[in-house]
N, C-alpha and C positions, 0 to 999 in steps of 0.2 A: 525411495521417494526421489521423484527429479524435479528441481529446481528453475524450470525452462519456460518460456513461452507469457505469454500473457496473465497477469496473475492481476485484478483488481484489487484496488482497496476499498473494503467494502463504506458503505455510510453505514450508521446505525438510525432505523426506524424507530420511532418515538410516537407513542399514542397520542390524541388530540390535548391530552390533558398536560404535557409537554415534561413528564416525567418517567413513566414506566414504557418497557421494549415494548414495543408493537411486536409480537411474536407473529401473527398470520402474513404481518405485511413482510420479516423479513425473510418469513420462508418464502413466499412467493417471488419478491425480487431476488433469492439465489436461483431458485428451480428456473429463472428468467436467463440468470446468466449461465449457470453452469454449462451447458451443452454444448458453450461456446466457447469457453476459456480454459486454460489451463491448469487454471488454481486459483485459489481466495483467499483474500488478507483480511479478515473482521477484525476489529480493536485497535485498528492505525490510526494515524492521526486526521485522514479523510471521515475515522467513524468514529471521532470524538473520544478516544479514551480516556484523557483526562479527567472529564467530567461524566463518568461512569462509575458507578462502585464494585468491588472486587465481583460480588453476585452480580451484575449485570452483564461484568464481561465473561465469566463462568455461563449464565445463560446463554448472550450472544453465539458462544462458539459450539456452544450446544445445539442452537437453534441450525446455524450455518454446517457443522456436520449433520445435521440429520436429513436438512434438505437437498443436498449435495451427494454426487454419487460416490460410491464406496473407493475409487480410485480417484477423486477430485483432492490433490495436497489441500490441506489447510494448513496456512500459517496464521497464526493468535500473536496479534500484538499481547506483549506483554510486557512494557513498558513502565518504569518506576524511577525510586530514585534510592531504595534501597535495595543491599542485595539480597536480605532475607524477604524483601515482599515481592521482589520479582520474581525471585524462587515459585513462591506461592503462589504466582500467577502460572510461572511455567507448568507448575504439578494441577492447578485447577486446567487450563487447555490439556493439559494431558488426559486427565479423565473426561472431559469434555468432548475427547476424539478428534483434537487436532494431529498436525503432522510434525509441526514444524512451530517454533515460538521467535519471534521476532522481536528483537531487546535491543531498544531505543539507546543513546548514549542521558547518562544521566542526564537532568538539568538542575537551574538554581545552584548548588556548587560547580564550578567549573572544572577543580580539580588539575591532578600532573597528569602526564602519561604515566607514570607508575602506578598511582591512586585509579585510573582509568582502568589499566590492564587487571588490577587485583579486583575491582568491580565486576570486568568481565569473567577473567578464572574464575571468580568464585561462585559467578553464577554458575556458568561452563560446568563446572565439577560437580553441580549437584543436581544438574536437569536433566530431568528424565527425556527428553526435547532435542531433538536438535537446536544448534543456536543461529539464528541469523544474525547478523548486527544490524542497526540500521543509524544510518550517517543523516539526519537533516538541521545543519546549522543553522539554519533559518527560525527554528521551534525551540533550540536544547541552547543556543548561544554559542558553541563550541562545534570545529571539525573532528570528527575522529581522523585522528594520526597514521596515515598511510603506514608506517612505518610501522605503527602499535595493530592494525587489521593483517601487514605482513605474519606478524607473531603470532596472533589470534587464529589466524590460518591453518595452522600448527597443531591446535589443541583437538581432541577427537570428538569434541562434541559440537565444535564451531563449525557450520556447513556454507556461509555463505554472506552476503551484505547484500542488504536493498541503500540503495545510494540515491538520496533526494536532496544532495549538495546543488544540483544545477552546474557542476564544475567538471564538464571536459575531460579538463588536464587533471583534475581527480580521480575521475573515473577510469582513464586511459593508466595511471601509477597503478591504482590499486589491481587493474586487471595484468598489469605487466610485472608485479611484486606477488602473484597470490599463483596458487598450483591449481592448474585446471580441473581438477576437483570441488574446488571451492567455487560455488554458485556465486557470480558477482549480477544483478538487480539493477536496473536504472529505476528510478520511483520517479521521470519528470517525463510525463506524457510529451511535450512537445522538443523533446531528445530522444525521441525513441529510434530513432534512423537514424543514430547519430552515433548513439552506442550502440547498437546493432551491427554498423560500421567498425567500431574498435572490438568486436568482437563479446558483447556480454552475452550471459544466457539467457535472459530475458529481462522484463520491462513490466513496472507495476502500475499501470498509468489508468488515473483517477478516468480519464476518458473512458477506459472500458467501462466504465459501469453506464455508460449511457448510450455509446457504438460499440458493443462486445465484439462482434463481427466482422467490423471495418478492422479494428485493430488485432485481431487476429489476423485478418488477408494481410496487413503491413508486415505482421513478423513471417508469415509465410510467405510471401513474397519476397522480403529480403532474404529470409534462409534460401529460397530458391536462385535466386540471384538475380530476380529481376528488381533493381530495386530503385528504377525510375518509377516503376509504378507505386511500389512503394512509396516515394516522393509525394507521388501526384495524388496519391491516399492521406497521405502525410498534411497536404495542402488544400484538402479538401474537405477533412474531418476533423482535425486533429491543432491544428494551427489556430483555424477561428475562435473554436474555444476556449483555447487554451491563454488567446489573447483576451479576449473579453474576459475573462476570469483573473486576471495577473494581478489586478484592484481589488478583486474582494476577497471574502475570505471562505478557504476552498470546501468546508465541511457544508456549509448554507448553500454556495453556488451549485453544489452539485447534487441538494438536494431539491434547489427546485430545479433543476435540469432532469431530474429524473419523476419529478410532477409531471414535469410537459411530456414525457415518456412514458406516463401511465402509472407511475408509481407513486401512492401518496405514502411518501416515506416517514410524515409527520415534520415539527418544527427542528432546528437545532436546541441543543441544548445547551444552560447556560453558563458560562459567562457571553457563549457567539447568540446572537437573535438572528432573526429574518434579514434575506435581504432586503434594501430600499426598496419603494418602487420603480425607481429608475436602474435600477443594476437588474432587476427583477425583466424587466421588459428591454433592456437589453441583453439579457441571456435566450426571454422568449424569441426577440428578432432573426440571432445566431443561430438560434436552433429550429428554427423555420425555415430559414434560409438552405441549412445541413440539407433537412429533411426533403425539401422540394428538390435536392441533385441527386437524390438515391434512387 
């Protein structure tokens, strides 16, 4: 499995009644993306895991490998706060036919680095999975410890970090502290040329789900090395959005961004509702605007 290139996070599609998966709608918006990306992240925090129950995201990654090609990675968030139920999350995506499991830093205790590391080993040891890490202090309250992802590097089931810090100077440590083996992730679409720049293997940016396309020509273009154009992709797709979105909250904005793209993904779920009308038609305006320079 390679760890590279453009990997969405998926949303999770929600039937009208604003509780059960929409099962047709999310195969249809993978068989949408897949052709174009590199790999799929269902169960992050763009597809509301939290407020999912174990069987839902057991179906989710069910639904996302079956409509996805046989050589498309799936990484399954699997995300918890304990380590015997993240276990059980790893071994359901595994039968489920994922690739790869992606394990959020706990939240609600904040814990040591020592306390951190034995959360991580003890998943590590007993997952059938590959392990990602995934860093977003914005969600979990706490960074993960450059220093504690050096060591995690180490362990033979730890493959990699999606990093959704927004931190640069984080992202440039953990890539200069970790052995090129180890897949290091930017998760902040509008850093995607940034860390491209400091060299990560690829970029999990909530934008792919609505410009799959565009954002692949960015990371292919900067692996080519032209990557003013890059840039000028960067500032043309990817920027706007990413601004108008920085206010609300990203699981809703991007599903009505993918409304206006053909996809009725259904409502979020709750504790998140709909967006305003005003956040709502400022997302339609951005994405009208996208769509009239393509």
């Amino acid at each position: 499995m390679s760890l590279v290139g453009i990997i969405p996070p998926l949303v999770t599609p929600i039937e009208a009644d604003g509780e059960a998966i929409d099962a047709e709608a999310l195969s249809a918006y993978v068989e949408s993306l897949d052709p174009h990306v590199h790999g799929l992240f269902p169960c992050g925090s763009t597809g509301e895991f939290p407020s999912l129950t174990r069987e839902q995201r057991r179906t989710v990654v069910e639904i996302v490998s079956d409509a996805s090609a046989d050589d498309t990675p799936i990484l399954a968030g699997c995300g918890g706060t304990s380590v015997g139920g993240v276990i059980d999350h790893v071994r359901d995506a595994a039968d489920a036919g994922a690739d790869a499991a992606v394990v959020v830093t706990p939240y609600y205790f904040s814990g040591s680095k020592r306390g951190l590391r034995s959360f991580f080993e003890g998943v590590a040891d007993e997952a059938p999975l590959p392990i990602v890490l995934y860093n977003i202090p914005a969600y979990t309250g706490r960074t993960l410890p450059v220093e504690l992802v050096s060591e995690l590097a180490e362990h033979r089931t730890v493959a990699g970090i999606k990093d959704s810090s927004g931190d640069l100077g984080y992202h440039h440590r953990v890539l200069a502290s970790t052995p090129s083996s180890f897949a290091v992730l930017q998760g902040t679409s509008h850093l995607a040329a940034a860390a491209l720049d400091l060299g990560c293997d690829g970029v999990t940016p909530g934008v792919a789900n609505v410009f799959p396309e565009e954002m692949v020509r960015i990371y292919d273009r900067h692996r080519a090395g032209e990557r003013e154009d890059a840039l000028e992709l960067m500032e043309r797709f990817v920027h706007p959005l990413t601004d108008a979105i920085s206010t609300m909250p990203t699981a809703p904005a991007f599903k009505r961004l993918l409304a206006l793209a053909g996809h009725d993904v259904g409502p979020p779920l709750p504790p998140l509702s709909p967006l305003s009308r005003d956040d709502a038609a400022t997302l339609e305006r951005e994405y009208e605007a996208i769509v009239e320079t393509m």
